[in-house]
N, C-alpha and C positions, 0 to 999 in steps of 0.2 A: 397849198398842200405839199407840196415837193418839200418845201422847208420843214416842214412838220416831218417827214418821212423822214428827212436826214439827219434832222436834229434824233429821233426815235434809233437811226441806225448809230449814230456816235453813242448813246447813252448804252448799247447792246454791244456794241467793240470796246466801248471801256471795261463795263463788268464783265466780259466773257472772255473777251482779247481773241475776238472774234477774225479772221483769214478772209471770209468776202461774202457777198450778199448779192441775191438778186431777186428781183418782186412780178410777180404774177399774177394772174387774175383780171379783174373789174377796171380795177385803178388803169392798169396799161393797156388795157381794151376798148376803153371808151365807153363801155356801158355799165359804171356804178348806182345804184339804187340804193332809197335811203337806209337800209342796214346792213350794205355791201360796207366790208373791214377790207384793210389793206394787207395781201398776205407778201409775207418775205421770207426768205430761204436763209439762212447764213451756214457757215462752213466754218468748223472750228477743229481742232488738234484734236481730242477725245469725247467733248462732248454730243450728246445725243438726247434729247426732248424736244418739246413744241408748248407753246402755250398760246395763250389769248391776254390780252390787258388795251386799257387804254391810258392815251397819251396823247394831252389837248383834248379831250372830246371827241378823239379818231380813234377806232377800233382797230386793233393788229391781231392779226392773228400770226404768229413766227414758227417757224422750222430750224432744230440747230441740229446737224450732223457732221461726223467727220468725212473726207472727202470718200473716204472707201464705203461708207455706206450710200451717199451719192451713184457709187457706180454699183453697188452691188444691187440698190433696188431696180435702174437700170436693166439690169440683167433678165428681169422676169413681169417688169409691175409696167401696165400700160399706160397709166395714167401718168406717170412720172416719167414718161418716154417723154412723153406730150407737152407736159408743163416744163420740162427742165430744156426742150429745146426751141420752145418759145420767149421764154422769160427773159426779161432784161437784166443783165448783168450791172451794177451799178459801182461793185468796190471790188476787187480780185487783186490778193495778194499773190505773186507769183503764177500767175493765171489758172489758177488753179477753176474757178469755175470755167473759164473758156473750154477748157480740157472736157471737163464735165458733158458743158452745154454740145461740145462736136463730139466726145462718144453719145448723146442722145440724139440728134440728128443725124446719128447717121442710123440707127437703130431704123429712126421715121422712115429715112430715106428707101432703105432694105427691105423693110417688113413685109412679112406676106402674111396673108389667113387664107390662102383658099381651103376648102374641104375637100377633106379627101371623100371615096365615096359611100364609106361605112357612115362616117361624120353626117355626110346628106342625109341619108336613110333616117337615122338615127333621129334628127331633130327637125324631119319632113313626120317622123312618127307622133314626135313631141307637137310639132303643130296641132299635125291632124285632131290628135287627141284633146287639145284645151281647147281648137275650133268647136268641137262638137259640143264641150263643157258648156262652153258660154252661149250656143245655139241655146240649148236647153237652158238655160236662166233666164233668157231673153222668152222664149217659147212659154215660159210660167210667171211672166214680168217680175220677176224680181229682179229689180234695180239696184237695189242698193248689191246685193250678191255679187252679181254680175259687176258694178263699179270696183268692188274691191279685187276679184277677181282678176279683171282685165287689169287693176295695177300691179298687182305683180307677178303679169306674165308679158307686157306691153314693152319693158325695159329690155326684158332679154330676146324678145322679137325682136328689137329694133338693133339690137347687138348683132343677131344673128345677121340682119338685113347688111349690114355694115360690113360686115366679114365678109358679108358674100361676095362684094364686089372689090374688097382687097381696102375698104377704109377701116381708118380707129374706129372703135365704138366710142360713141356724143357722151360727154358729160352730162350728166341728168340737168344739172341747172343751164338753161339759156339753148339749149340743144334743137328745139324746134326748129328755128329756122334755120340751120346746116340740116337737119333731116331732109330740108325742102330740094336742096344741090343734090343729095344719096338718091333720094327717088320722090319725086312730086309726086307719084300716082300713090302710095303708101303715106304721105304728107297728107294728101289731100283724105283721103281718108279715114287715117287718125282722128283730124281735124272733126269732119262730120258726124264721125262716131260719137264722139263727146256731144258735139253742136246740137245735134239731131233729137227733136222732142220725140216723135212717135218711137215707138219701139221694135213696129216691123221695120222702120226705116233703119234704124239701129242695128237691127238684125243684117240686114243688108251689109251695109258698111262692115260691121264685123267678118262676115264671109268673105268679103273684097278684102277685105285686109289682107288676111290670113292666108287668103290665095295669091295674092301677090309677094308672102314669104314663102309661100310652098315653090312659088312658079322660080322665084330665085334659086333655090336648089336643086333646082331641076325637072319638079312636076314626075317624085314617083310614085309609083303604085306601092303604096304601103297598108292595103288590107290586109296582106298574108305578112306578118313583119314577125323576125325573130334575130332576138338581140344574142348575140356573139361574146 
């Protein structure tokens, strides 16, 4: 595979006249799956797009930017904090990704999220309120409701759950088991909630959840709540 990669990175610095590369993801994690693609970053003088193509029967997916767009998403974008001070660095012309990769790590290093305590309030409200939604779905069995429902409010729980205690929010794919390091008792059931045939059971778990985001912001009394 490596040679297949390199070979894929020559043919990308000839037509582009490409400054340096470095690859992320599945491939340098150890846990590729059969339609895990190889993603690769390179750094070019002006160019700026991305594509997909295969080469050998391996799927790439590619990144080309110039190195200021590199720092400037940096600046604001989490996920590229993430990836760009993980990745391995494979070709650097004048080090220019090293550069890169140490202003992202150091972002990592600094970061904070705690909430402040309007922030609490606010999204202890947010809870409260989709907790009771999904009580009541659960309360009139509708499942299927209630399944769509809890996916898209489940991802920005577990954002919030993250923040609270000063981690990155999980990438949506392969995220589970780091959820389990952030907090096992919220691991554990997620888990169930899904697992769980019955529906009062269900219901259960769902309250648990929810209360142990609530509990991370502090457990306030948000009956009488007005927004500012």
């Amino acid at each position: 595979m490596d040679v297949i990669i390199n070979e894929f990175i020559d043919l990308m610095f000839d037509k582009y006249d490409m400054l340096g590369c470095f690859i992320t993801g599945s491939y340098i994690n150890g846990n590729m799956m059969p339609n895990s693609d190889i993603d690769l970053f390179f750094v070019s003088e002006e160019l700026n797009f991305r594509g997909r193509t295969y080469y050998r029967n391996i799927e790439f997916e590619y990144f080309v930017s110039p190195e200021k767009s590199y720092l400037t998403r940096l600046e604001k974008d989490l996920v590229s904090q993430q990836i760009y001070s993980s990745a391995t660095i494979l070709r650097d012309s004048n080090n220019i990704l090293e550069g890169i990769q140490k202003t992202a790590r150091e972002f990592v290093d600094n970061k904070t999220f705690n909430f402040n305590y309007r922030e609490q309030i606010d999204l202890s409200f947010y809870i409260d309120t989709i907790m009771k939604d999904g009580i009541d779905l659960l309360l009139n069995n509708n499942l299927h409701q209630f399944y769509y429902f809890a996916g898209l409010h489940i991802p920005k729980f577990t954002d919030i759950l993250c923040k609270s205690v000063n981690k990155y929010p999980l990438y949506e794919k392969n995220s589970l088991d780091k959820l389990k390091s952030i907090n096992e008792n919220y691991y554990n059931e997620l888990n169930s909630l899904y697992g769980s045939i019955n529906t009062e059971t269900k219901l259960s778990h769902w309250i648990k959840l929810c209360e142990i985001l609530l509990k991370s912001l502090g457990n306030h009394d948000v009956k009488e709540y007005c927004a500012i």
